[in-house]
N, C-alpha and C positions, 0 to 999 in steps of 0.2 A: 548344458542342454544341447541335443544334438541339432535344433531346429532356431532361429532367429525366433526370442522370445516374443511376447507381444501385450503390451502396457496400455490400459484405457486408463485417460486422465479426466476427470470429470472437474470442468472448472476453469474458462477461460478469461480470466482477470492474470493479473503480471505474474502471478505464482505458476497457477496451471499451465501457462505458456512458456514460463521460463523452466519447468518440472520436464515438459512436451521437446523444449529446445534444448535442455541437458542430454537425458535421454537417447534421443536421437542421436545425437553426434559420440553418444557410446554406441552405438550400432542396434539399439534395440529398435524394434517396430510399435510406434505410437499411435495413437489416436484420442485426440484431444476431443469432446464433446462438451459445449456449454447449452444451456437453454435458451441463451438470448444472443445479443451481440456479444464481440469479446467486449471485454471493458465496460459492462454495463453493470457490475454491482458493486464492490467497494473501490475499488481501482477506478473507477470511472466519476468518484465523488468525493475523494479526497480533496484537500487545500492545494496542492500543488505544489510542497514544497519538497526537496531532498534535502535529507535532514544533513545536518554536518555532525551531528550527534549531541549538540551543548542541551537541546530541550530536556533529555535526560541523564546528564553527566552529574548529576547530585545523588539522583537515588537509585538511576539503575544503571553503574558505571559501563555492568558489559554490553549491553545495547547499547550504549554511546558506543564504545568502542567500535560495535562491528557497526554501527553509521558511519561510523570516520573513513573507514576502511571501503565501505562502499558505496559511497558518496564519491571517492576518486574514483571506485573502477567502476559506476554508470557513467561518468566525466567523460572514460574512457574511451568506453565502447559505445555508447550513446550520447557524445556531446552534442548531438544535431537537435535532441531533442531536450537538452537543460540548457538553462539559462544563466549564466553565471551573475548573480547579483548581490551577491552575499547580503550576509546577514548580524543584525544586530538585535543584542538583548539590552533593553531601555528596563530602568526600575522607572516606577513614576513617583510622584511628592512625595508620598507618604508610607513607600516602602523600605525593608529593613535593609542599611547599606551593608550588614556582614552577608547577607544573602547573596547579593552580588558579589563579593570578595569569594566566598565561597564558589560560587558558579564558575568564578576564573580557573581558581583551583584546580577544581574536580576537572575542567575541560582541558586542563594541562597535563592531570593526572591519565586522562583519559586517552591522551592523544592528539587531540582538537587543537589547531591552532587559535590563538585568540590572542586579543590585543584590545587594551584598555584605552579607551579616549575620552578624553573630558567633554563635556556637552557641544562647546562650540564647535570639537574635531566631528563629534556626532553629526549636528547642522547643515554642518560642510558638504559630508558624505552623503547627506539624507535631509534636503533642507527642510523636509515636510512635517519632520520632529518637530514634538511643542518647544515652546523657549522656557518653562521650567525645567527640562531635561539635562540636569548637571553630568552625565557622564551615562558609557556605554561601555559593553564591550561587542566587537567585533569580530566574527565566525561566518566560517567559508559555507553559508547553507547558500544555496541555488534555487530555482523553481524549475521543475520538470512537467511534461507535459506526458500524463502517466497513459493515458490511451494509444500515443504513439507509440511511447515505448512497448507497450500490451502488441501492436500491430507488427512493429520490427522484429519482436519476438515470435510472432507469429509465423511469418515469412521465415525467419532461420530454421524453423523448427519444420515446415514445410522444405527447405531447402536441403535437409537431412533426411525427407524420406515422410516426416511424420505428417499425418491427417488431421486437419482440422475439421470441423463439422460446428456451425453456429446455428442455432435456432431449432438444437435436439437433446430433448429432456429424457435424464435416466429417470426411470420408472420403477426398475426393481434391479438387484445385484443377484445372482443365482449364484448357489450355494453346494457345493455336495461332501460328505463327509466332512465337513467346518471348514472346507477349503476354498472360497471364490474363484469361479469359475468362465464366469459369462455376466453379462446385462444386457438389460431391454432398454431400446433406448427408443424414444417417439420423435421423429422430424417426421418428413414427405411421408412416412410410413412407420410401420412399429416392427422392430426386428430386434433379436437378441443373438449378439455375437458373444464371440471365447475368448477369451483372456490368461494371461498367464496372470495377469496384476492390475490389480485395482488402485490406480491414487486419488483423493479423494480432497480437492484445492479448492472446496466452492464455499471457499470465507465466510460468512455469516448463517451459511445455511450448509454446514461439515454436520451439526449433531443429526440433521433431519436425514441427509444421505449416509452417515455411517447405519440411523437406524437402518435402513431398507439391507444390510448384510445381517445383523442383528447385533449391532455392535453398539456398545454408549460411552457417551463421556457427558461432562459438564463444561457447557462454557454459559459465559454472559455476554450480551448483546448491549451493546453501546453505542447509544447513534448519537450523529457528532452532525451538529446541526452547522451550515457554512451560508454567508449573505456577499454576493457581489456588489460591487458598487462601480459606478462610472469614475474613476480616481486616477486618470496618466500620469499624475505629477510623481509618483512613488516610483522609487527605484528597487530601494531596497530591500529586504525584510525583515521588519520589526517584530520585534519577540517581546512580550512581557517577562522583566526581569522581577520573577516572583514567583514563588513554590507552585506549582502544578495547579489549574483552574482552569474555570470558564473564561472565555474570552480573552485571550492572550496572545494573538497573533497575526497580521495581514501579511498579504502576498501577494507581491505585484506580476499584474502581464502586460500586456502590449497597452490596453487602452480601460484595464478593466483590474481591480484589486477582488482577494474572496479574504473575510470576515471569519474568524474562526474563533473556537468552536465549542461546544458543549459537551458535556459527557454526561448523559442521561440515558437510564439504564429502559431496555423497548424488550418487549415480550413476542413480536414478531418483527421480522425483518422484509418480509414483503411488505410492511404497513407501515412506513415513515414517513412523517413530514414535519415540516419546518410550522412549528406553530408563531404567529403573526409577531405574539410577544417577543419572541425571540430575535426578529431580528433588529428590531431598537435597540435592544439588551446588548445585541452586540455591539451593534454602532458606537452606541452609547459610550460603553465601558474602553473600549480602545481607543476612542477619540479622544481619552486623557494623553493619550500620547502624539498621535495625528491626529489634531484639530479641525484638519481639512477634510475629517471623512462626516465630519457633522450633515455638510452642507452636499455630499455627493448624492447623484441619483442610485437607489436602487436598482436594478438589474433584474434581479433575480436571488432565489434564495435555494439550497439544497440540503439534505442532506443523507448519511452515510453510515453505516452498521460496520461499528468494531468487532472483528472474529475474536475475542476472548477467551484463550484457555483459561478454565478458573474450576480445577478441582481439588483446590482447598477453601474457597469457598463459599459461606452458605446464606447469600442473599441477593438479587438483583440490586439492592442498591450500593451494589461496594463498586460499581465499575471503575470508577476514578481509582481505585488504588489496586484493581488488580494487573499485572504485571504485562508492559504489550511484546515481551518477549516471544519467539516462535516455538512450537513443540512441533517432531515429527514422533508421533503414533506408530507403534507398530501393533497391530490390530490381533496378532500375535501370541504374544504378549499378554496383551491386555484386554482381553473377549474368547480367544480359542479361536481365532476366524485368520487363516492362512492366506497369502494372496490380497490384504487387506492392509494398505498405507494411509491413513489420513494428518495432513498437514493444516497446524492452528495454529493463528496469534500472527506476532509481528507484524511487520508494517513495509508500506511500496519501498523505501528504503532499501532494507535488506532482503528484499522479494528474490535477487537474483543468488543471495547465499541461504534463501528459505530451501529455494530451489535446488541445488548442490546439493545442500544435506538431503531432502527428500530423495533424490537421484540417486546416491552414495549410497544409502541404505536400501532400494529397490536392486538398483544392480546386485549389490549383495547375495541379493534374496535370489537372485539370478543367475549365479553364481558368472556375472558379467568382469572382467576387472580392468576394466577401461576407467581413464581419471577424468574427472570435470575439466573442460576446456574452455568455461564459457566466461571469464573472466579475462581470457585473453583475446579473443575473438569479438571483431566489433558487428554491431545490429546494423542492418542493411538502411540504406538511406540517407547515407552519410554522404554521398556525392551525388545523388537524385532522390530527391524530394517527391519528388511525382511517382514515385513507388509506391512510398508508404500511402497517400494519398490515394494512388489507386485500390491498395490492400483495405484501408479503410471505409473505401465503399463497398467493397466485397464482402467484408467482416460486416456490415452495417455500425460502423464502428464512427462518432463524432468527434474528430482530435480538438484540439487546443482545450484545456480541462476548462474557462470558463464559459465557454458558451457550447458546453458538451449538451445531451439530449439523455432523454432515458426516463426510465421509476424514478421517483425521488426529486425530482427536479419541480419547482414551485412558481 
């Protein structure tokens, strides 16, 4: 192209900003628009944990993998904002002990450091563990504070040239010859600007903006309902050692644990909430293994809309087993519609390699041939705090994910 291309990203949660901060540092001209704050829709209501990949090293080995892998390099680039506290997966009484033998396994197979310790080594490490708890193993997960990171991405991706814009909704995508064109977008005013490309990062709500190009796909919506509790004694993170379910996980912050979670299939994603029964259920069920979350105060309860690719298939009630891998779209492809990227699935985790790949194939398209940098390069804020802090009031954006703000929040 003889002219500096120019890429609208619709979608400011850790993907669209990590898609905006790729981009950019290839030399193309961005502009990121979200409708709300950044961080205010799935990024913003997650547990808070950075996976080390063991929660999926049984059935979906290569999403562990690429956890394992980016799990160091957020460590890397963003350690100002994880928290190193590793993590342990506890079976309880009456679960099956080859499941846990196998969990080692696979997390070996996978990559995953881990290491086996008998209950009392558990205790030690985590005295908050029940004293039925005969053995664990232990895995390098973290807890991340995903809005900052949503914010430091922000700032990079501004620091390269790119536009961010918070609290302006695309409206319609303009279209000529099957090729996207332009969007209208509504903040202070309605205006529709030109584009060379469209990306399209806005997680739970990707099928509703693809339509407005006229483009479809299938995904399912799976809100994952999450309960705070007042709980400083924890350190750690426990993980239920036991085949993929409801309630099987806490994570600690500073003075406050979040209860996870549910996987229940929702038919809109603006309309979640945490019904009342659910959060006993949770308490309840995890407190086989932390005793002491019986007696803590509630907080607050929230919860969060999994983006699902799921076009094989054919029911809102399968969400639990459909796959939280990422797909990048090429709209291409798959509708006729040129100028048309949208990115589904995965998880904050691998948000910064969701991101690459989207980037890699938009360059592409652009016949850009500049390589991803962003893997080596660290998020600003590492040696002033008071940056990000400031960006986060600019962004209207609430850091530390348990006492975050926003839809969703109960």
């Amino acid at each position: 192209m003889a002219s500096t291309p120019t890429v609208l990203v619709i979608g400011g949660g850790a993907t669209g900003t990590g898609i905006a901060r790729d981009l950019s540092m290839r030399g193309i001209e961005v502009h990121l628009v979200e409708r709300g704050p950044l961080a205010s829709g799935t990024t913003g209501r997650m547990h808070g944990l950075l996976h080390s990949g063991a929660r999926y090293a049984n059935d979906d080995p290569e999403s562990a993998a690429d956890c394992a892998v980016e799990n160091e390099i957020l460590r890397d680039i963003a350690g100002h904002c994880v928290r190193d506290t590793g993590g342990l997966f506890v079976p309880g009484p009456a679960d099956d002990r080859a499941y846990f033998e196998a969990k080692a396994e696979a997390c070996t197979a996978c990559g995953i450091d881990v290491e086996r310790l008998s209950g009392a080594d558990a205790r030690a490490l985590e005295p908050t563990l029940s004293d039925g708890i005969d053995r664990a193993l232990w895995v390098p997960d973290a807890t991340v504070d995903s809005p900052s990171v949503t914010v430091a991405t922000a700032l990079a991706a501004e620091a390269n040239g790119a536009r961010i814009s918070t609290e302006t909704a695309v409206v319609d995508i303009v279209t000529e010859d099957h090729r996207v064109t332009g969007a209208v977008l509504d903040g202070d005013a309605r205006t529709t600007v030109g584009v060379d490309h469209v990306v399209n990062a806005t997680g739970p709500w990707a099928d509703r903006v693809a339509a407005l190009a006229g483009c479809d796909f299938d995904m399912r919506h799976s809100k994952g309902s999450m309960v705070v509790l007042a709980f400083p004694a924890l350190e750690t993170v426990v993980n239920w050692c036991r085949p993929k379910g409801q309630a099987d996980i806490v994570v600690p912050f500073t003075d406050d644990v979040v209860l996870g979670t549910t996987d229940l299939p929702v038919e809109d994603s603006d309309e979640v909430r945490v019904d009342p029964c659910e959060v006993e259920e949770l308490r309840t069920e995890i407190a086989t293994l932390v005793p002491g979350l019986r007696e803590a105060t509630v907080e607050r309860s929230y919860a969060g809309v999994r983006p699902l690719y799921a076009p094989n298939t054919t029911g809102a009630t399968e969400t639990e087993h459909v796959t939280r891998d990422f797909f990048v779209l090429d709209h291409a492809a798959t509708d006729g519609v040129e100028g048309f990227t949208s990115v589904v699935g995965g998880k904050f985790t691998t948000h910064r390699r969701m991101a690459e790949r989207t980037a890699d194939h938009v360059a592409s398209r652009l016949d850009v041939d500049e390589p991803s940098r962003t893997a080596e390069v660290a998020l600003p804020g590492r040696d002033d705090p008071s940056v990000l802090e400031a960006a986060a009031a600019r962004f209207g954006v609430a850091s530390q994910l348990p006492v975050a703000g926003g839809d969703g929040w109960s």
